[in-house]
PDB file with one MODEL, atoms N, CA, C and O in Angstrom:
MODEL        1
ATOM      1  N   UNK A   1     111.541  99.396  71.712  1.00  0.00           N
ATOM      2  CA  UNK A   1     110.998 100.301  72.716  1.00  0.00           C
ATOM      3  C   UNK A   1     111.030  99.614  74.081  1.00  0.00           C
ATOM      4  O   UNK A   1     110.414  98.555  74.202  1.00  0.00           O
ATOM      5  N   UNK A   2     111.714 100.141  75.144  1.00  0.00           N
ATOM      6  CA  UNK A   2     111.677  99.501  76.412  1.00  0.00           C
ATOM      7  C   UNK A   2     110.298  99.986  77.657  1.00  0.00           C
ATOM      8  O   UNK A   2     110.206 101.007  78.338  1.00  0.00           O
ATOM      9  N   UNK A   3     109.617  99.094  77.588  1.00  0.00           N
ATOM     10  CA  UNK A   3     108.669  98.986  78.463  1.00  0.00           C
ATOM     11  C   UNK A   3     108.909  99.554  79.954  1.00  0.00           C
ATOM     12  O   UNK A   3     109.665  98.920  80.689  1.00  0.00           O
ATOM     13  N   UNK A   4     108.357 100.601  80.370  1.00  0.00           N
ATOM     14  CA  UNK A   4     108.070 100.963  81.296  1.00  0.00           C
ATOM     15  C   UNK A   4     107.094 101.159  82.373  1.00  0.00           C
ATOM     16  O   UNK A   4     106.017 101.747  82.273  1.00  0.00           O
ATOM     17  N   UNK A   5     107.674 100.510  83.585  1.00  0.00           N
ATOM     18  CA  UNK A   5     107.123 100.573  85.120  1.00  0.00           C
ATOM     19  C   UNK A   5     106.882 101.874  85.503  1.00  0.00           C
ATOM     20  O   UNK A   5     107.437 102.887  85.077  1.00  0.00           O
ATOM     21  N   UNK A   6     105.629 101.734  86.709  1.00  0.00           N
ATOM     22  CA  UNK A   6     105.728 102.867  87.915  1.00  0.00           C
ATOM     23  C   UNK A   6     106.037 101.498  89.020  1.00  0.00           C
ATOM     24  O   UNK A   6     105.699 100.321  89.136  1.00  0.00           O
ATOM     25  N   UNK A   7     106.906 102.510  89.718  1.00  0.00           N
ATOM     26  CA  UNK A   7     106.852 101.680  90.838  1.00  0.00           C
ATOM     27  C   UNK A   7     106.994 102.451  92.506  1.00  0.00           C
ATOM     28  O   UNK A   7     107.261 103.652  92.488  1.00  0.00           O
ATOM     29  N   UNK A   8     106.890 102.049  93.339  1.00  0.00           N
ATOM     30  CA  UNK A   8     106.744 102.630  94.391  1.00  0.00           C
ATOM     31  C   UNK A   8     108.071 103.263  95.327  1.00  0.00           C
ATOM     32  O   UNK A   8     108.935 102.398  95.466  1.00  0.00           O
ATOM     33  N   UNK A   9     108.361 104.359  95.886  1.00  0.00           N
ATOM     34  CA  UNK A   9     109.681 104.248  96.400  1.00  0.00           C
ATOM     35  C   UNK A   9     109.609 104.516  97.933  1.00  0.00           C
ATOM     36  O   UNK A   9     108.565 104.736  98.547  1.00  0.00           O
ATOM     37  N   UNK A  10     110.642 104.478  98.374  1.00  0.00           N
ATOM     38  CA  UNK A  10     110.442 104.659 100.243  1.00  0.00           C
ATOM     39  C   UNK A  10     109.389 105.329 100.684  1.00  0.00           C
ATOM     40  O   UNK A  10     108.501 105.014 101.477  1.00  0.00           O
ATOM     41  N   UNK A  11     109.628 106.449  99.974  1.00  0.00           N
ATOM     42  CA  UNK A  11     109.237 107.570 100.175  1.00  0.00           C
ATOM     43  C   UNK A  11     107.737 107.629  99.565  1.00  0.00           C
ATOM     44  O   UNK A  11     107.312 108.770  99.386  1.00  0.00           O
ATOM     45  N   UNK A  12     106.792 106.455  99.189  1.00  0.00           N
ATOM     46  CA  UNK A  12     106.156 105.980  98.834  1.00  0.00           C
ATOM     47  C   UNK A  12     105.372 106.849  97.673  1.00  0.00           C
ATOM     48  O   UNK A  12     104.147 106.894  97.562  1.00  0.00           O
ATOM     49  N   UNK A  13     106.268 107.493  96.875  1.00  0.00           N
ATOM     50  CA  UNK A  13     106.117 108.110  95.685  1.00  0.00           C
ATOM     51  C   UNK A  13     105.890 107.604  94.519  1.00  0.00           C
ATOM     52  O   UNK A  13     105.674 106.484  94.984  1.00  0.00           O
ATOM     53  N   UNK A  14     105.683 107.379  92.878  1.00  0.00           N
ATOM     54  CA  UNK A  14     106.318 106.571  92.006  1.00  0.00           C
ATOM     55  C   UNK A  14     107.033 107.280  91.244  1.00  0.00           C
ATOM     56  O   UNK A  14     107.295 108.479  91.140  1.00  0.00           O
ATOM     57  N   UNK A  15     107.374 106.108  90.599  1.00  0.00           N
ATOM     58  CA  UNK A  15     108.794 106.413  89.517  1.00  0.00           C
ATOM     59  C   UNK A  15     108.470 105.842  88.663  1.00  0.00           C
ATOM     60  O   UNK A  15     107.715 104.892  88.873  1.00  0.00           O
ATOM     61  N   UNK A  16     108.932 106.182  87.165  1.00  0.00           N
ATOM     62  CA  UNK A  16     109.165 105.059  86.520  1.00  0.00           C
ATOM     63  C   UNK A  16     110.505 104.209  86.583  1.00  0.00           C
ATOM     64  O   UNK A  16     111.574 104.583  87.064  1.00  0.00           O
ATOM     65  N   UNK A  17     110.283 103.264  86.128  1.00  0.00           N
ATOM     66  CA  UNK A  17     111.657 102.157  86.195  1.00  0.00           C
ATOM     67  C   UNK A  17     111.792 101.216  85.188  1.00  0.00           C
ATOM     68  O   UNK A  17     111.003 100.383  85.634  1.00  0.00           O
ATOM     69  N   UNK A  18     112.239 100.696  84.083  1.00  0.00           N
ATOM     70  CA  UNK A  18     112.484  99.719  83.612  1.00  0.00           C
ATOM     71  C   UNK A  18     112.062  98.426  83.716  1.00  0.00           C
ATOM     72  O   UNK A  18     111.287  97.786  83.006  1.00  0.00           O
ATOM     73  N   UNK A  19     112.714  98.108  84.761  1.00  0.00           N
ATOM     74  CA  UNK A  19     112.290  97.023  85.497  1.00  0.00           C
ATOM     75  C   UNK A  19     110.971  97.043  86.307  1.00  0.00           C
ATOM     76  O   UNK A  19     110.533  97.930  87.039  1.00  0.00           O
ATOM     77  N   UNK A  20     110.404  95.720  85.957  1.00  0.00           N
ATOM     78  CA  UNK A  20     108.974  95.590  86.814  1.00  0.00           C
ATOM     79  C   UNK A  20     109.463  95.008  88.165  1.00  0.00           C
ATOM     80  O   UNK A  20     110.310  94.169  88.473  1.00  0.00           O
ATOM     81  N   UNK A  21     108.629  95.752  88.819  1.00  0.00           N
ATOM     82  CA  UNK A  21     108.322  94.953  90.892  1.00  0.00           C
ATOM     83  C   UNK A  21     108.909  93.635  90.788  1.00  0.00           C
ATOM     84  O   UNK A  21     108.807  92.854  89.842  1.00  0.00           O
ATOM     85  N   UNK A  22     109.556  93.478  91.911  1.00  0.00           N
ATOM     86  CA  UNK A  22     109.228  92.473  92.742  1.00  0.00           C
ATOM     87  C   UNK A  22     107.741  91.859  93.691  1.00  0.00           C
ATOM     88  O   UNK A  22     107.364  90.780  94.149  1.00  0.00           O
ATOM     89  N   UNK A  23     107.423  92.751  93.652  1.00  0.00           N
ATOM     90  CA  UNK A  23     106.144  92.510  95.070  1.00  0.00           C
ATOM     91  C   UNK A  23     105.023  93.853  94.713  1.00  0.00           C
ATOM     92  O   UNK A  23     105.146  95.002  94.290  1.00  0.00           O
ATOM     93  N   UNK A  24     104.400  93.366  94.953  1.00  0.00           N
ATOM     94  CA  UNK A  24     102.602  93.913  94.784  1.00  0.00           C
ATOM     95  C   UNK A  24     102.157  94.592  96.185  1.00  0.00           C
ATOM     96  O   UNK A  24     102.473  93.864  97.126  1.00  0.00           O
ATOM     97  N   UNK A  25     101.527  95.757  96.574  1.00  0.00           N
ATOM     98  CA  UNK A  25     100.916  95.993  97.470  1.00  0.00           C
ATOM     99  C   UNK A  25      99.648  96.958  97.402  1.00  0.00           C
ATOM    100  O   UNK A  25      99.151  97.477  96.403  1.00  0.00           O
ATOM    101  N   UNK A  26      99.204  97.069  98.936  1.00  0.00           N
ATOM    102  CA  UNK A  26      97.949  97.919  98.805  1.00  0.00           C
ATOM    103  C   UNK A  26      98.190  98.958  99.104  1.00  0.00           C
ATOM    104  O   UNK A  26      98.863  98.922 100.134  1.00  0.00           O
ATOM    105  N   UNK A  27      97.934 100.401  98.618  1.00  0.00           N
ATOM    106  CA  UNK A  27      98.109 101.541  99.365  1.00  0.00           C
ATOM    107  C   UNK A  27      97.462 101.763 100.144  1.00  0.00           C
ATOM    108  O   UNK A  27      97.872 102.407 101.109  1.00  0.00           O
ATOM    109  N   UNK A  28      96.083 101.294 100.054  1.00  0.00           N
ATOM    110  CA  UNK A  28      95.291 101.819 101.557  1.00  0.00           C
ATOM    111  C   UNK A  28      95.607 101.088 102.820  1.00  0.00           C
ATOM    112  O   UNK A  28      95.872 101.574 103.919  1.00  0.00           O
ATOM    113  N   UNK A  29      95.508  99.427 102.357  1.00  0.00           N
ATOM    114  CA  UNK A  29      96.043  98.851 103.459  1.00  0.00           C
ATOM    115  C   UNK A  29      97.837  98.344 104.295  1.00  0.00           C
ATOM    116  O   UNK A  29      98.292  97.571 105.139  1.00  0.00           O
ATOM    117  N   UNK A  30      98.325  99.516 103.238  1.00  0.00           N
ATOM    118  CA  UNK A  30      99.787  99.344 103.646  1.00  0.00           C
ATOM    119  C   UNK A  30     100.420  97.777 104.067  1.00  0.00           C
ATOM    120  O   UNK A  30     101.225  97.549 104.970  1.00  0.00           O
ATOM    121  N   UNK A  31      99.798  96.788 103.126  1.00  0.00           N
ATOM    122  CA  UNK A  31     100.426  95.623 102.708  1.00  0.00           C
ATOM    123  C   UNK A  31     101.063  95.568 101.567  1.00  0.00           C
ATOM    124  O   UNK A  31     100.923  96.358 100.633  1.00  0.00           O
ATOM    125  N   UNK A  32     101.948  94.414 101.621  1.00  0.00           N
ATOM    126  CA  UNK A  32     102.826  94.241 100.275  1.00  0.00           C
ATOM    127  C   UNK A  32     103.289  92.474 100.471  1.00  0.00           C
ATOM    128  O   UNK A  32     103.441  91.974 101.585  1.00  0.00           O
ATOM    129  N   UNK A  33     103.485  91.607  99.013  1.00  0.00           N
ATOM    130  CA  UNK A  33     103.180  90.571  99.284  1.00  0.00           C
ATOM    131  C   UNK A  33     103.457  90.604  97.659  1.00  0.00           C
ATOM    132  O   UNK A  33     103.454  91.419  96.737  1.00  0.00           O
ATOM    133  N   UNK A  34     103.778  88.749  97.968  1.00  0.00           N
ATOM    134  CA  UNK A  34     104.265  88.226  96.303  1.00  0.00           C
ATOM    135  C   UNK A  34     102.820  88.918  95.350  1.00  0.00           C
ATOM    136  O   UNK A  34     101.796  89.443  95.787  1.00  0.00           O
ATOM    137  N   UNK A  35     103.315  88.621  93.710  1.00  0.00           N
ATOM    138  CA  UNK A  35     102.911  89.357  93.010  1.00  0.00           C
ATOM    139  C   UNK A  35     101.670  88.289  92.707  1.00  0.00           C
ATOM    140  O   UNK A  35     100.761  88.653  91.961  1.00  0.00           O
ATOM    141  N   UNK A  36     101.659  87.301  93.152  1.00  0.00           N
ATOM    142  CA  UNK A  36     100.901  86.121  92.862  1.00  0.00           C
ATOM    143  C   UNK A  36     100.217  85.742  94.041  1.00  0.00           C
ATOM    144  O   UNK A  36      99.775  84.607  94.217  1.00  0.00           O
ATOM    145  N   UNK A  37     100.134  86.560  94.754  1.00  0.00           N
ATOM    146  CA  UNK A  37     100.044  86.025  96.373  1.00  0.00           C
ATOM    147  C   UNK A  37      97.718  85.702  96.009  1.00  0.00           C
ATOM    148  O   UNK A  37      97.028  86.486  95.358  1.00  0.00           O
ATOM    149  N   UNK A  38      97.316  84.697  96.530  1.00  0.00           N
ATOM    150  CA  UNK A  38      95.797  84.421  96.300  1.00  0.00           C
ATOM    151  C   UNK A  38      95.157  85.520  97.235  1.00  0.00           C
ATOM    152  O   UNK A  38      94.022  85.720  96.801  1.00  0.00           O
ATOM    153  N   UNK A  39      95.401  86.321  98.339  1.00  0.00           N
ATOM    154  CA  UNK A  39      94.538  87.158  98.767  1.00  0.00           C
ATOM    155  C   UNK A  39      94.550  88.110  97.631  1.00  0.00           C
ATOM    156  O   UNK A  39      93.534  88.328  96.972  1.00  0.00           O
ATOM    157  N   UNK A  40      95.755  88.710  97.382  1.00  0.00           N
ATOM    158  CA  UNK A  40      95.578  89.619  96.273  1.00  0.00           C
ATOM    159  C   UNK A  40      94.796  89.184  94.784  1.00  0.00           C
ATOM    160  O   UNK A  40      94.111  89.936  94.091  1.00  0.00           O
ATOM    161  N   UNK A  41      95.015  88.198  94.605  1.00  0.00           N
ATOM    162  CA  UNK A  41      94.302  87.873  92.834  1.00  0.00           C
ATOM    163  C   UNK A  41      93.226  87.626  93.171  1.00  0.00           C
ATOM    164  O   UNK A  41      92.354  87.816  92.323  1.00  0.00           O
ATOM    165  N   UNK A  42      92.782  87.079  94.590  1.00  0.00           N
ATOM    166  CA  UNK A  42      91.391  87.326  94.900  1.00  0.00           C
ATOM    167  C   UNK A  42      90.409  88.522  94.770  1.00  0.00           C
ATOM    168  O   UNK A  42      89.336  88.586  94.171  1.00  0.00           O
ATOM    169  N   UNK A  43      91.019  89.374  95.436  1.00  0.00           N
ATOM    170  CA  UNK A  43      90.593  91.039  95.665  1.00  0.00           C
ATOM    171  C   UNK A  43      91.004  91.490  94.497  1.00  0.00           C
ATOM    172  O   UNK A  43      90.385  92.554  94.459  1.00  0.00           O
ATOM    173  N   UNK A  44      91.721  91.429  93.332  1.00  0.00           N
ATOM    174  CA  UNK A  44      91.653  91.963  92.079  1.00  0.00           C
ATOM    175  C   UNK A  44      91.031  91.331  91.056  1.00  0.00           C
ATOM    176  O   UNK A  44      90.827  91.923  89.996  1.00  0.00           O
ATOM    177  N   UNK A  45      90.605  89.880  91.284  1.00  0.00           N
ATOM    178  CA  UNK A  45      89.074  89.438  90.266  1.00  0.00           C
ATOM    179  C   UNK A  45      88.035  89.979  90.607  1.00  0.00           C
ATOM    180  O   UNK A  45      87.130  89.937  89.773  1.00  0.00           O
ATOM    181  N   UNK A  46      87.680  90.868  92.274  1.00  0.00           N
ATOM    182  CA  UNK A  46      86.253  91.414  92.952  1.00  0.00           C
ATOM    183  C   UNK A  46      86.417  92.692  92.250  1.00  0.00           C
ATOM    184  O   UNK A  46      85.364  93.309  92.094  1.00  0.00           O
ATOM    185  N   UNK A  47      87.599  93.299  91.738  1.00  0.00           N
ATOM    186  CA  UNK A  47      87.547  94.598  91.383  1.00  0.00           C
ATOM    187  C   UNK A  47      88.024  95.640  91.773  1.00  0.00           C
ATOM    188  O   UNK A  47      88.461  96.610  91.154  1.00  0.00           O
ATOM    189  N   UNK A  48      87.883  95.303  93.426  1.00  0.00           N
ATOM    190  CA  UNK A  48      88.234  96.511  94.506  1.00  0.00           C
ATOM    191  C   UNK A  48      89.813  96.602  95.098  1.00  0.00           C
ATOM    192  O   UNK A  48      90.043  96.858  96.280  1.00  0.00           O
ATOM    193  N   UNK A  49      90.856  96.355  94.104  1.00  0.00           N
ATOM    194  CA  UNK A  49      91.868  96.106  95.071  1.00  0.00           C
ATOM    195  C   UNK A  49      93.067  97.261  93.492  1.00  0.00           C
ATOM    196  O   UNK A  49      94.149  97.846  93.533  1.00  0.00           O
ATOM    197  N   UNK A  50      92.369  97.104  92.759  1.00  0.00           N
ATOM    198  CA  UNK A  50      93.259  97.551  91.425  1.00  0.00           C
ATOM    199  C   UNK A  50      93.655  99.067  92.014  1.00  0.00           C
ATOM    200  O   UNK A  50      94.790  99.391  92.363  1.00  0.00           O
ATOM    201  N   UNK A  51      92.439  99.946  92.047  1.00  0.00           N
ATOM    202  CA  UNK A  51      92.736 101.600  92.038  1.00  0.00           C
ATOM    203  C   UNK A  51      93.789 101.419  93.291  1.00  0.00           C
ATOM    204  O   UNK A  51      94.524 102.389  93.104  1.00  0.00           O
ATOM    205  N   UNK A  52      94.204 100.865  94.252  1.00  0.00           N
ATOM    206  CA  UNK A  52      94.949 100.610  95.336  1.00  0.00           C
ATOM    207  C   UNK A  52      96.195 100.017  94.965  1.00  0.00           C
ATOM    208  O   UNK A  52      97.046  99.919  95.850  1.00  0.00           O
ATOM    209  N   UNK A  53      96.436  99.636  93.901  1.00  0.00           N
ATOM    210  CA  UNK A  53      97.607  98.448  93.699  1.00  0.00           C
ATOM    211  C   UNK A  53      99.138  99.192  93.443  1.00  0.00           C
ATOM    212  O   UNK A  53      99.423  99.561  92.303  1.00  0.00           O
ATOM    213  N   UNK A  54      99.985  99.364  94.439  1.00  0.00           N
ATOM    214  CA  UNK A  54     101.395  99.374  93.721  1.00  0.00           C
ATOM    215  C   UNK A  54     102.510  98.373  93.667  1.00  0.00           C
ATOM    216  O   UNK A  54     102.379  97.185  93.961  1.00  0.00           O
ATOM    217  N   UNK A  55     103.373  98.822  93.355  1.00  0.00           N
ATOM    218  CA  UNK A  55     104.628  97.991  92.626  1.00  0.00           C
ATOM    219  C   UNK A  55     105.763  98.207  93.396  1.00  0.00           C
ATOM    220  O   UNK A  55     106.181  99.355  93.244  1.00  0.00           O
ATOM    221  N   UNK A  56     106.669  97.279  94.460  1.00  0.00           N
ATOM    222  CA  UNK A  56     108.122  97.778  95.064  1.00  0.00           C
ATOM    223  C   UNK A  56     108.955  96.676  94.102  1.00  0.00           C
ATOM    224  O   UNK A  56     108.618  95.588  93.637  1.00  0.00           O
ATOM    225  N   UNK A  57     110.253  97.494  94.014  1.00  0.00           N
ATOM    226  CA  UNK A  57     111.291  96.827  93.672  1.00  0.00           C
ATOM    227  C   UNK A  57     111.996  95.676  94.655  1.00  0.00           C
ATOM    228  O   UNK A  57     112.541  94.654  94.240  1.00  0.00           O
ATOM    229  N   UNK A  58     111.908  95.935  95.561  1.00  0.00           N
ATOM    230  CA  UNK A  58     112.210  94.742  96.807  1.00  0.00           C
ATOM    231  C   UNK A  58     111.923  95.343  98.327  1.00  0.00           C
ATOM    232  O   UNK A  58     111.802  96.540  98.587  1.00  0.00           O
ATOM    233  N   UNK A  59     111.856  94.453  99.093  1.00  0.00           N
ATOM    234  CA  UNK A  59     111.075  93.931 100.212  1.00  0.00           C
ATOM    235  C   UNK A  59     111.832  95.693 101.224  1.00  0.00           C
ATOM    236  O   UNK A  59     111.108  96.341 101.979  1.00  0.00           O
ATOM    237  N   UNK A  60     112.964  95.986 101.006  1.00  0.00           N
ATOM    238  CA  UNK A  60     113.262  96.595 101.960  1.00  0.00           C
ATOM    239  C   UNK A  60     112.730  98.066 101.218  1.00  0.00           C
ATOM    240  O   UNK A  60     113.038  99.180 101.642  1.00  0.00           O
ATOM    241  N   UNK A  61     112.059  97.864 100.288  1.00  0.00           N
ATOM    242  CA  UNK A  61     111.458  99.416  99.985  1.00  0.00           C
ATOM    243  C   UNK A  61     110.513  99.874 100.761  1.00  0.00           C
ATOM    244  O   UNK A  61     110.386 100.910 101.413  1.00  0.00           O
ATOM    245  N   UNK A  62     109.520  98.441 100.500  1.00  0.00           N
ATOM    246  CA  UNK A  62     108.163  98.310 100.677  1.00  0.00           C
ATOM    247  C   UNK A  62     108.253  98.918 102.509  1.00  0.00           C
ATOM    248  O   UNK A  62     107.769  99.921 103.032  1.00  0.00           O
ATOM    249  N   UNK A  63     109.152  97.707 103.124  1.00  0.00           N
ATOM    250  CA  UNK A  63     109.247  98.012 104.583  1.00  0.00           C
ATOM    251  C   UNK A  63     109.314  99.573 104.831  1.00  0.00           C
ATOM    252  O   UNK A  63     108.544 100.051 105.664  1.00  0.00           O
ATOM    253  N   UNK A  64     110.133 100.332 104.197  1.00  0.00           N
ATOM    254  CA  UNK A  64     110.652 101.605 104.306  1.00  0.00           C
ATOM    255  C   UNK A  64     109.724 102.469 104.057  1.00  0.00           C
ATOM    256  O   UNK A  64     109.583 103.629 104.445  1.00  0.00           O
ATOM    257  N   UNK A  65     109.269 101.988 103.560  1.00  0.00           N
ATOM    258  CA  UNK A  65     107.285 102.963 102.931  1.00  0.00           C
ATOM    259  C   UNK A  65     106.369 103.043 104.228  1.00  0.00           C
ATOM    260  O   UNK A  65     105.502 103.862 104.534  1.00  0.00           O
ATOM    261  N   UNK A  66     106.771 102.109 104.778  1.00  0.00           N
ATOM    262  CA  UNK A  66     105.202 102.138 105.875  1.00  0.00           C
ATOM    263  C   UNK A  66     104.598 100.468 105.705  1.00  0.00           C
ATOM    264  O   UNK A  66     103.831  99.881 106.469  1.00  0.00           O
ATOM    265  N   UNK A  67     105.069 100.092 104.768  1.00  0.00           N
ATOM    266  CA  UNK A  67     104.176  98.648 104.801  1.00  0.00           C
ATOM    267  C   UNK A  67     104.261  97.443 105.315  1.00  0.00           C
ATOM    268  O   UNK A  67     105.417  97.267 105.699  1.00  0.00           O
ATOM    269  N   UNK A  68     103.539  96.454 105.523  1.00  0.00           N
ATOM    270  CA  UNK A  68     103.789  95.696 105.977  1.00  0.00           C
ATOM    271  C   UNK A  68     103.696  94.134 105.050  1.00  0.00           C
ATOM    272  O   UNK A  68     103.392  94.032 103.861  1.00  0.00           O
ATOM    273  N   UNK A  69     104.107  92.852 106.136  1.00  0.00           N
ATOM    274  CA  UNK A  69     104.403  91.758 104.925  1.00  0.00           C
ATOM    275  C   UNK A  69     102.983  91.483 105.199  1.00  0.00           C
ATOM    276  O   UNK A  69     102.489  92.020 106.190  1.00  0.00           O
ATOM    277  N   UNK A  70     102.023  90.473 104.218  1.00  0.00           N
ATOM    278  CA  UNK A  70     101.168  89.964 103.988  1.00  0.00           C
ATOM    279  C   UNK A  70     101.646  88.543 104.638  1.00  0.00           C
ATOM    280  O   UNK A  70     102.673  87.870 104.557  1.00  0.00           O
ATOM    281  N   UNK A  71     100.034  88.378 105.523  1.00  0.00           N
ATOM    282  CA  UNK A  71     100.021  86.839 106.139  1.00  0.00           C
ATOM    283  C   UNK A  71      99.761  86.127 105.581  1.00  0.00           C
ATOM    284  O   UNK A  71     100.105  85.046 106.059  1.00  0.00           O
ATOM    285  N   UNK A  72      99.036  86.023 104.270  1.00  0.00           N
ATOM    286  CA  UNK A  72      98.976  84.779 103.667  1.00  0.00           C
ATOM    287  C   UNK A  72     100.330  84.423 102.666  1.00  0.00           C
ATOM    288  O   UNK A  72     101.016  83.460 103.012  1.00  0.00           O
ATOM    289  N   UNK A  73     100.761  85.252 101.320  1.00  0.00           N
ATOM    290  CA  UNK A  73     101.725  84.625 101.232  1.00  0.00           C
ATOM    291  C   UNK A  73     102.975  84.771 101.235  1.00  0.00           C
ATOM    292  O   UNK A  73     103.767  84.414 100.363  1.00  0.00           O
ATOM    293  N   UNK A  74     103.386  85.802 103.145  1.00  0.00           N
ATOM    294  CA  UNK A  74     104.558  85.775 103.125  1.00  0.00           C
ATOM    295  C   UNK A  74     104.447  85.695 104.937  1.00  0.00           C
ATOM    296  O   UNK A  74     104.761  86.560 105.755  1.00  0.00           O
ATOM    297  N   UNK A  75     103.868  84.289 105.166  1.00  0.00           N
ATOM    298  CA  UNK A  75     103.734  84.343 106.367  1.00  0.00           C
ATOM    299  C   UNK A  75     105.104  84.583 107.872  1.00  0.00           C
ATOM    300  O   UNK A  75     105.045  85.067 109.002  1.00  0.00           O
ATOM    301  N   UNK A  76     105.974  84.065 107.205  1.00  0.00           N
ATOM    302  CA  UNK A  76     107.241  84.074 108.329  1.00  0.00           C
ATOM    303  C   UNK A  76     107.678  85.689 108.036  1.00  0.00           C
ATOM    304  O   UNK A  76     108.068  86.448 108.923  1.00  0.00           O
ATOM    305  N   UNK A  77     107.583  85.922 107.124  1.00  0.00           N
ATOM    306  CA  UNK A  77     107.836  87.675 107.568  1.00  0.00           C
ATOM    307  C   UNK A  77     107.131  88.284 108.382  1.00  0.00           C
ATOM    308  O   UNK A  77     107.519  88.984 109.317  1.00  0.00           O
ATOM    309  N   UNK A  78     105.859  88.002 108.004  1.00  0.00           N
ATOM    310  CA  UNK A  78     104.498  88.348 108.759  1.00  0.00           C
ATOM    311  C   UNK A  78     104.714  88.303 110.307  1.00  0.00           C
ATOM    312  O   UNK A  78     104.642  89.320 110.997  1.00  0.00           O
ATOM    313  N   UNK A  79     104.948  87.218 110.745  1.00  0.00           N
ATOM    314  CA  UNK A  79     105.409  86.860 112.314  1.00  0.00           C
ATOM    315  C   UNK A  79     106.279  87.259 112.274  1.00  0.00           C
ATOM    316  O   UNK A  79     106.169  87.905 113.316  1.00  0.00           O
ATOM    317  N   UNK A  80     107.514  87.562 111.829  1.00  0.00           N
ATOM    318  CA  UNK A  80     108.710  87.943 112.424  1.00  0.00           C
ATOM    319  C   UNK A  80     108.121  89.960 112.145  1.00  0.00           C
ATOM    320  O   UNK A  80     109.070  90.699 112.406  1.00  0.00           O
ATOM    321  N   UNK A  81     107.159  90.551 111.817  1.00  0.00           N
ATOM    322  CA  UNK A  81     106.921  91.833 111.225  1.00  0.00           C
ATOM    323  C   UNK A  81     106.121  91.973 113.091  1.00  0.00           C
ATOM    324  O   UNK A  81     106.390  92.882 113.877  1.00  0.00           O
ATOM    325  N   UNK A  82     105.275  90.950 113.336  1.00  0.00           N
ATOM    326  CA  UNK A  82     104.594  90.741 114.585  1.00  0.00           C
ATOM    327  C   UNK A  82     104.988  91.470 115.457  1.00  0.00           C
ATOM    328  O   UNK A  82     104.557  92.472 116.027  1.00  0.00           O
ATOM    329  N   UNK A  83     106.683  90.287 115.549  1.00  0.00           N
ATOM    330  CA  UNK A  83     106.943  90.432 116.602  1.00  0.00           C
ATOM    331  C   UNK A  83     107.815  91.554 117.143  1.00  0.00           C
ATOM    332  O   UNK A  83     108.258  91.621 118.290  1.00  0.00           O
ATOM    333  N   UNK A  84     107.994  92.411 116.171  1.00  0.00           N
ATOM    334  CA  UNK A  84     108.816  93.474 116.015  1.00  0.00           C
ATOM    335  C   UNK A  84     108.506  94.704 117.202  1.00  0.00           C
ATOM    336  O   UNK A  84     109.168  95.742 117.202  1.00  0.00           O
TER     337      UNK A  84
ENDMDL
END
């Protein structure tokens, strides 16, 4: 049986997919950021970050959604997202 994803699309809809995310984000706060990133596993041991949590397949989805990179652990995107 092949395990199935939702994951997020431009169009910031979901899908299912096969394949799991690349990258983790918030829907409310229209961040996105490694799947391991410590702000996030922080805010999902408090509880409050799960009902919010989606899944992009890669970085240029997430961008295409509305979101943005996370400063802690994707800081040089972050500044280069800045300076945009």
């Amino acid at each position: 049986m092949t395990r199935r994803y939702t994951l997020t699309g431009s169009d910031r809809q979901p899908y299912p997919s096969a394949t799991k995310g690349t990258l983790g984000g918030h829907r409310a706060g229209r961040i996105y950021g490694r799947l391991d990133c410590p702000s996030a596993l922080r805010a999902i041991a408090r509880g409050g970050y799960v009902a919010n949590r989606v899944f992009f397949a890669e970085e240029e989805t997430a961008r295409a959604a509305g979101f943005r990179p996370c400063a802690v652990c994707l800081p040089e995107r972050y500044a280069a997202w800045r300076a945009e």
